[in-house]
C-alpha positions as CSV (number, residue, x, y, z in Angstrom):
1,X,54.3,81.1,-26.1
2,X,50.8,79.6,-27.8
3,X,51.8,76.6,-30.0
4,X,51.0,77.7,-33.6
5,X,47.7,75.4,-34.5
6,X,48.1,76.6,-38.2
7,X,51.0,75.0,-39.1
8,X,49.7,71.7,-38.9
9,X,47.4,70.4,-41.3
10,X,44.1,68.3,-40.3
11,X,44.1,65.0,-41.4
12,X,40.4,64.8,-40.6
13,X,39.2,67.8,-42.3
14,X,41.4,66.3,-45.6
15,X,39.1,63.5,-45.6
16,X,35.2,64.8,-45.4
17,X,35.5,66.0,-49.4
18,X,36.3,62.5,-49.8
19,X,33.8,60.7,-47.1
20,X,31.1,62.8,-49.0
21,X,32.1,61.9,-51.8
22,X,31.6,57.9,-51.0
23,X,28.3,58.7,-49.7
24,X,26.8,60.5,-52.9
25,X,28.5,57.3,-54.8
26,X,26.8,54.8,-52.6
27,X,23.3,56.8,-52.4
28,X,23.1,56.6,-56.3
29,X,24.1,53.0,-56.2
30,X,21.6,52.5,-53.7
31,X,18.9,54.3,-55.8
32,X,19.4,53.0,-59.3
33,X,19.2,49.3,-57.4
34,X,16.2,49.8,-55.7
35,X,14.4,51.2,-59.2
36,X,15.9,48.6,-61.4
37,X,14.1,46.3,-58.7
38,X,10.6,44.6,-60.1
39,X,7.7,46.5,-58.8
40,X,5.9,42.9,-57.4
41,X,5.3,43.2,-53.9
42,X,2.1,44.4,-52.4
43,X,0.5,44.0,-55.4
44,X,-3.4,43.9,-54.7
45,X,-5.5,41.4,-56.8
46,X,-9.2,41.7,-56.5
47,X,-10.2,38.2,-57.5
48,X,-12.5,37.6,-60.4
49,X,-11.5,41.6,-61.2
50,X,-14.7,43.4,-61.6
51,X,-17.2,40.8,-61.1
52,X,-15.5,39.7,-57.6
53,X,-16.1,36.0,-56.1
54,X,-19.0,34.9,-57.6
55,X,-20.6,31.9,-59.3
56,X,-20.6,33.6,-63.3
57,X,-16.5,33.7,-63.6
58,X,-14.1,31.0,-65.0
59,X,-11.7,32.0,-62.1
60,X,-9.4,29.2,-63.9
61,X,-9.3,31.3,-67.0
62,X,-9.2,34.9,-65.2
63,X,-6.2,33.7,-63.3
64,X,-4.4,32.5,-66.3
65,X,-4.1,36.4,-67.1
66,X,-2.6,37.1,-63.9
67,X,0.9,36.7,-62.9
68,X,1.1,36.6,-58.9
69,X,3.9,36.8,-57.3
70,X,5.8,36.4,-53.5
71,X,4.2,39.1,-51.3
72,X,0.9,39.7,-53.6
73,X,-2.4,39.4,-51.5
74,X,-5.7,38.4,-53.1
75,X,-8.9,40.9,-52.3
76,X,-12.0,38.6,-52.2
77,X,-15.3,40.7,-52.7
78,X,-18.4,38.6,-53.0
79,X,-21.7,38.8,-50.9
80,X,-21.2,37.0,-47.4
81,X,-24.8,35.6,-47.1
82,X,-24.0,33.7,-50.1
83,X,-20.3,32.7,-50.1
84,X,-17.3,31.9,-48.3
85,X,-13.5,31.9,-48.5
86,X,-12.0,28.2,-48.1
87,X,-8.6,27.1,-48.8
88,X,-7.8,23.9,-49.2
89,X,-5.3,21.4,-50.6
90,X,-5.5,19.9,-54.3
91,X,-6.9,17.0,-53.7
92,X,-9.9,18.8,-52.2
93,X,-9.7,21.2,-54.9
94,X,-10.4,19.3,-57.5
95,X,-13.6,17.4,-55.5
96,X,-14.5,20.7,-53.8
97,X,-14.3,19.4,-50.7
98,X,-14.9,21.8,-47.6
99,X,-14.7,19.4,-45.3
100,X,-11.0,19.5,-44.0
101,X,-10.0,23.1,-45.1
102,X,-6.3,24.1,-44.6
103,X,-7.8,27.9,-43.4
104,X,-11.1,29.2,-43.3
105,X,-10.9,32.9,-44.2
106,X,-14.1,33.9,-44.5
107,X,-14.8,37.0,-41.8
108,X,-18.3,37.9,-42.3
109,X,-17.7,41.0,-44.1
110,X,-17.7,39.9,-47.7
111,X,-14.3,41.6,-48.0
112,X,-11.6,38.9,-47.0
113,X,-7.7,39.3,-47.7
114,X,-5.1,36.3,-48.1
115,X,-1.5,37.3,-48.3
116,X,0.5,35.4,-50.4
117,X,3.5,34.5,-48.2
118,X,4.4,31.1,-49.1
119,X,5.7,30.2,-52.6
120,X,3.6,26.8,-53.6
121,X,0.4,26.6,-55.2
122,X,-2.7,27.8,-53.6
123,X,-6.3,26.4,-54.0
124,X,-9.7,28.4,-52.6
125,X,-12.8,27.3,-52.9
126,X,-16.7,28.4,-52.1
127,X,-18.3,25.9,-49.5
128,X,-21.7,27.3,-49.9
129,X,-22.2,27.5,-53.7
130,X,-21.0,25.8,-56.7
131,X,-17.9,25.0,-56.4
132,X,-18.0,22.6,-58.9
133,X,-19.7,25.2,-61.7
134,X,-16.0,27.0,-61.1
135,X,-16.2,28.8,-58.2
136,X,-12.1,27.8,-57.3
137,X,-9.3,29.3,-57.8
138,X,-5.8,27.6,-58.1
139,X,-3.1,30.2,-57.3
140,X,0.6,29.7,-59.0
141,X,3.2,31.7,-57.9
142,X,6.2,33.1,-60.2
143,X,9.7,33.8,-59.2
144,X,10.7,37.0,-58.7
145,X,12.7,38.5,-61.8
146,X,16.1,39.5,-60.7
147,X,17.6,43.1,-61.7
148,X,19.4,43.7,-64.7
149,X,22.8,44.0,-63.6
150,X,24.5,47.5,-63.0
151,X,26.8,48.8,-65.9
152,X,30.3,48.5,-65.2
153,X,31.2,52.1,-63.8
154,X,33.5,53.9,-66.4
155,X,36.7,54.3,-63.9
156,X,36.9,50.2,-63.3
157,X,36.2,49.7,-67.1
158,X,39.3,48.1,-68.9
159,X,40.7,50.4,-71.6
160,X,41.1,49.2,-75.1
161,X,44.5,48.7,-76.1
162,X,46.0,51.3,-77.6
163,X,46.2,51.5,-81.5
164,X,49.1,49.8,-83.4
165,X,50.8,52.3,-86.3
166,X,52.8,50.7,-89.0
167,X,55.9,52.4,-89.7
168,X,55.9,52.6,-93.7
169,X,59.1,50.6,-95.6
170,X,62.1,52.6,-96.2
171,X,63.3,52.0,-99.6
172,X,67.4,50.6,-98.8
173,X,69.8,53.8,-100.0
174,X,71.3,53.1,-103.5
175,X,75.1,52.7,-102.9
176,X,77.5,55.1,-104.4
177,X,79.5,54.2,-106.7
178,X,83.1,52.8,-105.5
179,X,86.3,54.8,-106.0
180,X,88.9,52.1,-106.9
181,X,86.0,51.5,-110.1
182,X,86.3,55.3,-111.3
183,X,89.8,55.8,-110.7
184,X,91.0,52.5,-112.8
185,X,88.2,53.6,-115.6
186,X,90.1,57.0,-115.4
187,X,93.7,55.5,-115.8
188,X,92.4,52.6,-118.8
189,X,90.4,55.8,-120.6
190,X,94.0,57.5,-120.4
191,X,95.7,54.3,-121.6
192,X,93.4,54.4,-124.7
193,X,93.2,58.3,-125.7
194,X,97.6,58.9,-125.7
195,X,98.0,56.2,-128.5
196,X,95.4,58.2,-130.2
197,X,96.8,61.6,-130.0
198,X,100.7,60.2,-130.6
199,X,99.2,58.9,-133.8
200,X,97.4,62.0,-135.0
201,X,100.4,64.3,-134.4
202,X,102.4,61.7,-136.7
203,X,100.5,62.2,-139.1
């Protein structure tokens, strides 16, 4: 005789409205986090905006406006028989001196790209014009903004505590009057009123 397979229930198939559930939950979770998240990385700035890397922009005053970022990259545009690329320390920096760059990135194209992957200040100057009529650019980078926490879902949320009614004050129930008190005003009114009629009917 074949075992009867419907009798039994499946533990397994119980759980996937469940399993599914969790996953939907976790997805949303997912995707509210990743839009709440700045949008900073891979942000492209094209140095000295639309006049590019040149000798006629105050590249300390353009990058005042700017707000760079961990993972940004800088888009130098400038001719290349003309200018160069050159980072170098602050020391350097501020003497525009070429002579001991920390990286030369200057590719012959006139279109050079630095990543901004570390988070201390950056410093790039032109070895082949005047550097020191402004053609340098200091770098700062800002810390990334963390996200707004998430609101508190509404299943873990603590309830407010339940309202408090004041039951109204009973007024104490008059007491009735006592017995023994009516019956001996009863026997003294009878006391009183006999006299009275025995003298009336005397008369």
């Amino acid at each position: 005789m074949a075992p009867n397979l419907t009798s039994h229930s499946n533990p397994v198939g119980r759980n996937n409205g469940g399993s599914k559930r969790a996953t939907a939950v976790a997805s949303a979770f997912c995707a509210t986090l990743v839009m709440m998240l700045p949008e900073v990385s891979a942000k492209r700035f094209i140095v000295g905006g639309n006049m590019g890397w040149t000798s006629d922009v105050n590249y300390t005053l353009w990058a005042e406006y700017q707000t760079f970022y961990l993972g940004n990259w800088l888009f130098f545009v400038y001719d290349r028989n003309q200018d160069d690329v050159i980072e170098v320390n602050k020391t350097n920096y501020e003497t525009c001196n070429a002579k001991h760059p920390v990286h030369n990135y200057t590719t012959g194209s006139g279109r050079d790209v630095v990543t901004l992957n570390v988070t201390h200040d950056r410093y790039f100057i032109s070895s082949k014009r005047s550097c020191h009529g402004g053609m340098r650019l200091q770098v700062h980078l800002t810390p990334i903004p963390q996200p707004a926490p998430l609101p508190q879902p509404a299943h873990l949320a603590p309830l407010p505590p339940p309202p408090v009614y004041l039951a109204p004050k009973q007024q104490p129930p008059r007491a009735a009057p006592s017995r023994s008190y009516s019956s001996r005003f009863t026997v003294l009114k009878s006391q009183l009123l006999i006299p009275f009629f025995v003298t009336i009917a005397a008369i």
